[in-house]
N, C-alpha and C positions, 0 to 999 in steps of 0.2 A: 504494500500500500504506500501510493507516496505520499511523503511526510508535506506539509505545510510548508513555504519558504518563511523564513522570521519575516524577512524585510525590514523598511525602513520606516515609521508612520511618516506620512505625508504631513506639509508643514500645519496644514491648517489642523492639525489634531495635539501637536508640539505642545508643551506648557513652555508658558512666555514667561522668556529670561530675565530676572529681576535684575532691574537696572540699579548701578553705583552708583555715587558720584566718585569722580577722579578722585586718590588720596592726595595733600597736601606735598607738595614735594619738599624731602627732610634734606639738613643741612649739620654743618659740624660732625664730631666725632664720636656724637652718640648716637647718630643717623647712618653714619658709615657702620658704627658695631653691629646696630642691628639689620641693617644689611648683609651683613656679613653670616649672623646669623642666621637670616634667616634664607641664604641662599646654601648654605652648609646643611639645611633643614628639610630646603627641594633636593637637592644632593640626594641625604639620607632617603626619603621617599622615594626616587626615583630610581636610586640602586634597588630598595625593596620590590619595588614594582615589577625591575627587572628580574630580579631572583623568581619574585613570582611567575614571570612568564616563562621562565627559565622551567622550572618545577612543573610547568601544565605542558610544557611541552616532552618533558619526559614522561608526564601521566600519558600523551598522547601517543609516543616514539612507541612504532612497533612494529606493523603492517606495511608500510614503504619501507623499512629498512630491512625487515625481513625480506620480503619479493622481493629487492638489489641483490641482495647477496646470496640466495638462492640459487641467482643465477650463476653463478662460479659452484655451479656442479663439477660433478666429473666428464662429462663432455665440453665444460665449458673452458676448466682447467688443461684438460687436454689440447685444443686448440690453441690457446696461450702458448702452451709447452712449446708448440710445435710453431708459432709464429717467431718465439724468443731464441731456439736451437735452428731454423732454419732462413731467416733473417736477421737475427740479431734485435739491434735498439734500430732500424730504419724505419718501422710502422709503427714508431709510440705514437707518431701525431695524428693517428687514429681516433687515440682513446676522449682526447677533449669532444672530439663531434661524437662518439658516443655516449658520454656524459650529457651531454644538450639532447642526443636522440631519445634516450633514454628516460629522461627528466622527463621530457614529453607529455611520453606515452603515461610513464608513472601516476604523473601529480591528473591528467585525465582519469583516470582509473580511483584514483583518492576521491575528488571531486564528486563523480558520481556515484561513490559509496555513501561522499556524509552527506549529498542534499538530498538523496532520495532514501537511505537507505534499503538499499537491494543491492544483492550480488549483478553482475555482469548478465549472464545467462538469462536469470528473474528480467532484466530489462531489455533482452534479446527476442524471451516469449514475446514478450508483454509487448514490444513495437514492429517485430518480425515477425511474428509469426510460427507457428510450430515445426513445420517443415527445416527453417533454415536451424530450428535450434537444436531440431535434431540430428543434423547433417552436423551440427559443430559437436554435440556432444558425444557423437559416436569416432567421427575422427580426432577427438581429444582425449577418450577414454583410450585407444589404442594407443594413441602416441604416450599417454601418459604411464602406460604402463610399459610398452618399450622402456621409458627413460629409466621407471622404477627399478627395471633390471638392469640397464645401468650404473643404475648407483651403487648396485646392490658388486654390482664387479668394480668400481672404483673403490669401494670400503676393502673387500678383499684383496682388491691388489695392494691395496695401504701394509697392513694387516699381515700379507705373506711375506712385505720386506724383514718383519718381526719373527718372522718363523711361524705364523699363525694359519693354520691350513684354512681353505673354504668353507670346508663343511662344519667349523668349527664357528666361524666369524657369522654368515649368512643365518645360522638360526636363532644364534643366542640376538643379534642385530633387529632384527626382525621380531623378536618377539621382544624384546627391550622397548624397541619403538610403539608397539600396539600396546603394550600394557602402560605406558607413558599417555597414548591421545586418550586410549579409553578412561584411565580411572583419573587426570590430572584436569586441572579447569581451567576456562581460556587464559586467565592470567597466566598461574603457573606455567601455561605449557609457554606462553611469551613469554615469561624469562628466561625459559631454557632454554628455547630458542636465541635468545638475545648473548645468554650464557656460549650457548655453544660456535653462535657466531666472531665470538674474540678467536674462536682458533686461525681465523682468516691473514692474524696478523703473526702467525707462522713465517709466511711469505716476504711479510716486511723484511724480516729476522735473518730468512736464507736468503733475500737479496745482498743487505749489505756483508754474509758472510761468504760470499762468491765474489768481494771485493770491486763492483764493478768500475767501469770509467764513467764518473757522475757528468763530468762535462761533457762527454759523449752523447751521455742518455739527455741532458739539459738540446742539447743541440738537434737531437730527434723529435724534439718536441715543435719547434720554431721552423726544424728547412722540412719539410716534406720531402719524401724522397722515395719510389718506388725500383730505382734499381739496385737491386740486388745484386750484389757478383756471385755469379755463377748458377742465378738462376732466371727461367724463362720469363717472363713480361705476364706472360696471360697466368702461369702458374702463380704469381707472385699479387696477382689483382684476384684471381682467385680465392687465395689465403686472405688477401685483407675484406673480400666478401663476405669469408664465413666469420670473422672476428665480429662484422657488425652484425650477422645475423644471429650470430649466437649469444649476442648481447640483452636480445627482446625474445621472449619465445610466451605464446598465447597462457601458459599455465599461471605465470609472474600475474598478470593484468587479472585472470579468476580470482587468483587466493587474496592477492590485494584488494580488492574490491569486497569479496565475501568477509575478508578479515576486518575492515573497515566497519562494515553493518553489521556483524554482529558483537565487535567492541561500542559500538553503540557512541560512535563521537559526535558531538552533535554540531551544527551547522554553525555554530557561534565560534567553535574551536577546527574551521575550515583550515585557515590558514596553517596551523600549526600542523595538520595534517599532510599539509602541500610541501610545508618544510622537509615534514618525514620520508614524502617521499621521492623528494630532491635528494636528501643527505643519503636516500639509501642507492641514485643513481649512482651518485659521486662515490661513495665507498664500494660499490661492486666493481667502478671501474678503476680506482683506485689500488684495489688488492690486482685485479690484473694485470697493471703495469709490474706492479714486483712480481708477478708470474713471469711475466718477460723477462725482466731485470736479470733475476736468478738463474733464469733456460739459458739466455742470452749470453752472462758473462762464463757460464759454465759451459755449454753446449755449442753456442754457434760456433762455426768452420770444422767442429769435431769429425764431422760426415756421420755422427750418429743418427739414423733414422728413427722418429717416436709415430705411436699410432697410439696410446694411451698413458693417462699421464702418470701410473701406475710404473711405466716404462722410463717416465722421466724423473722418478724418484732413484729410480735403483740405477740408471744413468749418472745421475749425480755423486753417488759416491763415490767412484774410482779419480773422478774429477775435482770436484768443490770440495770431499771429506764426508765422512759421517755424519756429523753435525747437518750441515745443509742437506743430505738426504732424508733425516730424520726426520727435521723441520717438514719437507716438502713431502712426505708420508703422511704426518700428524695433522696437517693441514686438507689431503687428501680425503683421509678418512671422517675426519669435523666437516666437512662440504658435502660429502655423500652421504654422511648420515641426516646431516640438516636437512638434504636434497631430497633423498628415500624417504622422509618424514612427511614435507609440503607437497610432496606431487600425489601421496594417494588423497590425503586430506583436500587439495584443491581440485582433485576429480570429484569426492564426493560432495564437495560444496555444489561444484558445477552441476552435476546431473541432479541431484533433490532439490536445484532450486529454477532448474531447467523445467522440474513435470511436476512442481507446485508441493513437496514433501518435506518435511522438517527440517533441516540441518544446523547442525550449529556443533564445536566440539566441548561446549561451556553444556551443554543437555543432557541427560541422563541417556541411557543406553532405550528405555522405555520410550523417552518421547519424539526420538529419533530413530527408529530402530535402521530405516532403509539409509541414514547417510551412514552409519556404525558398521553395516554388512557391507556395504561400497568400498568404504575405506580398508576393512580388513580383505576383502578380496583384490583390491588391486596389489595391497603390500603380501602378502602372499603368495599369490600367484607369481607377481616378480620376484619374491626368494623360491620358492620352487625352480621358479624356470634356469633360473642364476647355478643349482644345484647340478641340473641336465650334464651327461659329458659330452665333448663335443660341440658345445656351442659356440656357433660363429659370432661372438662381441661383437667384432666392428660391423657384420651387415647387420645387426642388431640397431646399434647406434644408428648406422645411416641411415638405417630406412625410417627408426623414429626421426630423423630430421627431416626427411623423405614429409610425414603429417603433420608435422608441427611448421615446415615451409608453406604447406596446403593452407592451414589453417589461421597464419597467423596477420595475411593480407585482408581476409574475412573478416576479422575481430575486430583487427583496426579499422577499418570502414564503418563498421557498426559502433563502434566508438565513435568514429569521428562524428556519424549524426546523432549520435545520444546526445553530446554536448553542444552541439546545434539547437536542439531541440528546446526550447523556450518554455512551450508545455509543462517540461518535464525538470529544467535548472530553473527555471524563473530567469531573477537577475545574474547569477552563476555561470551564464551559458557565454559559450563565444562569442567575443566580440571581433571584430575586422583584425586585429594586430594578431590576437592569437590565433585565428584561424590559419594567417598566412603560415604563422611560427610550427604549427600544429602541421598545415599542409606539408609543407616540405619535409619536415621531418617523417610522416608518415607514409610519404611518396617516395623518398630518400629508402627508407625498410622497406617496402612493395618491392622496388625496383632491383635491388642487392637481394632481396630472398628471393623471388623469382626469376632473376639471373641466376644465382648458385644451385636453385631446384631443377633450373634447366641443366645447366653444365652435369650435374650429379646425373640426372635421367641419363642425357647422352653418353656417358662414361659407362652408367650400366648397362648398358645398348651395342658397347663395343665402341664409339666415334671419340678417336681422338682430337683432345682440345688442348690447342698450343704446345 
């Protein structure tokens, strides 16, 4: 149901501002004291003020910063590995325009959580129609659970750097996580979530101990530069394709959204919502430059070839030391567990709020019982599947890139007229600057994922490209 917009009252309903008269203007040195005072007094108030805002915005911090860093799954980390070991610091000046792309989409996705409260999906029925939202929930259910397996091999490749076998990691993992969404309430599981997301700064830790050349990396930032020595032009435009696509992916924009409406923020603390989920662009792509950083100063000219980043932890040892492979294990394993955690939980937001049925993970198991069975069957079935021998990971991975590239042009469109829609934000809605800001950026994604989902098609097809 959507919520009311507060608004503003229009003037003529205002209580009329009681008029002063000017104070006398003061003189001498006991005019100056208390002056002096009493601007030491706005001072004081105005630091409190700030504290306070400070404080509401942590009560808010949660849902944008979560979705950011989510996205440095093990696919996502993977990709990194392999931009930082295979180009080096040349495509850091990537990462600022995916901080703006990203922001985007995010604080969109925030927006439309706190004025209407409803999930994504909820407002996909409700102005699309049933048809397309079941076309999105079924190819988001598959891709989502591809990912789930996934993560479920990023945790254990972490895990086997330690000696720790598969069939050891995968079940106790998996049933750790379910016994954590079922019996823990929204709060709790966002702290832990928030908790588990400091392992992110692993990355920070194995960069600077890979020693890099800072003025190097400072200077990749400012000259742009796609040539690579010693690799192809189209291979190397490739690579920087999937950095930005792997930067947005349709699940981020569900759970933020669903996470939004049912932490219940309300439209007076928008903004501070909007901050959240800025800060959580900026720190997802933040931890990635030191993915670079770290692959980069260890790895690039090595001629070691990565295909997971699992690959690029136990790569790092004979190179950077112990230490930095450790870091880049421990940090592996914290991403994929955060990761195998939100992607069944933002299936089951998506589809119970797609065909009108409970969901929430703050609900008991009774009053939800259809989003409880969703969630524990996608994370299961992907540790199941994860156990299988013989399974091919990477066409695993690809192909869930394969739906998540399908999907994720869809959503953004649907986005983009949600917050169009007047009806539905009131004053909140787009206006002419952000729409352009909004266009491009989301024209800018369309264009790079459906480039990359073509190149990928063709490759599987047998047609070499560049």
């Amino acid at each position: 149901m959507q919520r009311p917009s507060l608004g503003r009252r229009p003037d003529a309903t205002r209580a009329p501002r009681s008029r002063r008269l000017p104070a006398p203007p003061r003189i001498g040195a006991l005019a100056r004291l208390r002056d002096r005072i009493e601007s030491r007094e706005f001072l004081r108030l105005r630091i409190r003020f700030r504290r306070r805002r400070f404080l509401a915005f942590l009560a808010v911090l949660g849902p944008g910063l979560i979705a950011g860093i989510v996205g440095n799954d093990a696919g996502g980390i993977t990709t990194y590995s392999v931009l930082g070991s295979q180009t080096g610091y040349l495509l850091l000046w990537l990462f600022p325009i995916t901080i703006v792309v990203l922001a985007v989409v995010q604080e969109m996705a925030a927006r439309l959580g706190v004025v209407t409260g409803q999930g994504l999906s909820d407002l996909i029925r409700d102005r699309f129609g049933v048809r397309w939202t079941a076309f999105a929930m079924l190819v988001l259910l598959i891709a989502n659970v591809a990912n789930t397996i996934a993560e479920f091999a990023g945790a254990s490749a972490a895990l086997e750097i330690f000696s720790v076998p598969r069939l050891v990691t995968v079940p106790v993992v998996a049933v750790a996580i379910w016994a954590l969404v079922i019996f823990a309430s929204y709060r709790a599981l966002e702290r832990i979530f928030l908790s588990i997301s400091l392992v992110f700064l692993t990355y920070v830790v194995a960069a600077f101990v890979g020693r890099p050349d800072w003025a190097e990396v400072g200077r990749a930032f400012i000259q742009p530069s796609l040539d690579v020595p010693g690799m192809p032009l189209a291979a190397t435009l490739l690579l920087a394709v999937a950095v930005v696509g792997t930067t947005i992916t349709p699940y981020m924009q569900f759970y933020l959204q669903s996470a939004v409406a049912e932490k219940g923020i309300d439209e007076e603390e928008l903004r501070l919502e909007q901050a959240d989920a800025v800060v959580g662009s900026v720190w997802t792509n933040v931890v990635a430059v030191f993915i670079v950083v770290a692959t980069a100063s260890a790895l690039f000219g090595s001629g070691i070839a990565l295909e997971t980043a699992g690959q690029a932890a136990e790569a790092l040892r004979p190179v950077a030391g112990d230490l930095s492979s450790t870091l880049f294990a421990v940090g592996l394993f914290g991403a994929s567990v955060l990761a195998a955690t939100i992607m069944p939980i933002s299936t089951a937001y998506v589809i119970c709020e797609a065909f009108g049925w409970e969901s929430g993970v703050g609900k008991p198991f009774r009053d939800a019982p259809a989003f409880f069975l969703i969630y524990t069957f996608v994370l299961f079935f992907g540790a199941a599947v994860m156990l299988l021998p013989g399974l091919d990971l990477i066409g695993l991975i690809v192909a869930s890139q394969y739906l998540q590239g399908l999907l994720l042009p869809v959503v953004l469109i649907f986005m983009f007229l949600l917050v169009n829609d007047r009806r539905l934000l009131g004053r909140h809605a787009n206006g002419r600057r952000r729409n352009i800001l909004t266009g491009v950026a989301i024209g800018l994604v369309i264009l790079l994922d459906v480039t990359l989902l073509g190149v990928q098609v063709l490759g599987a097809l047998g047609v070499r490209i560049g």
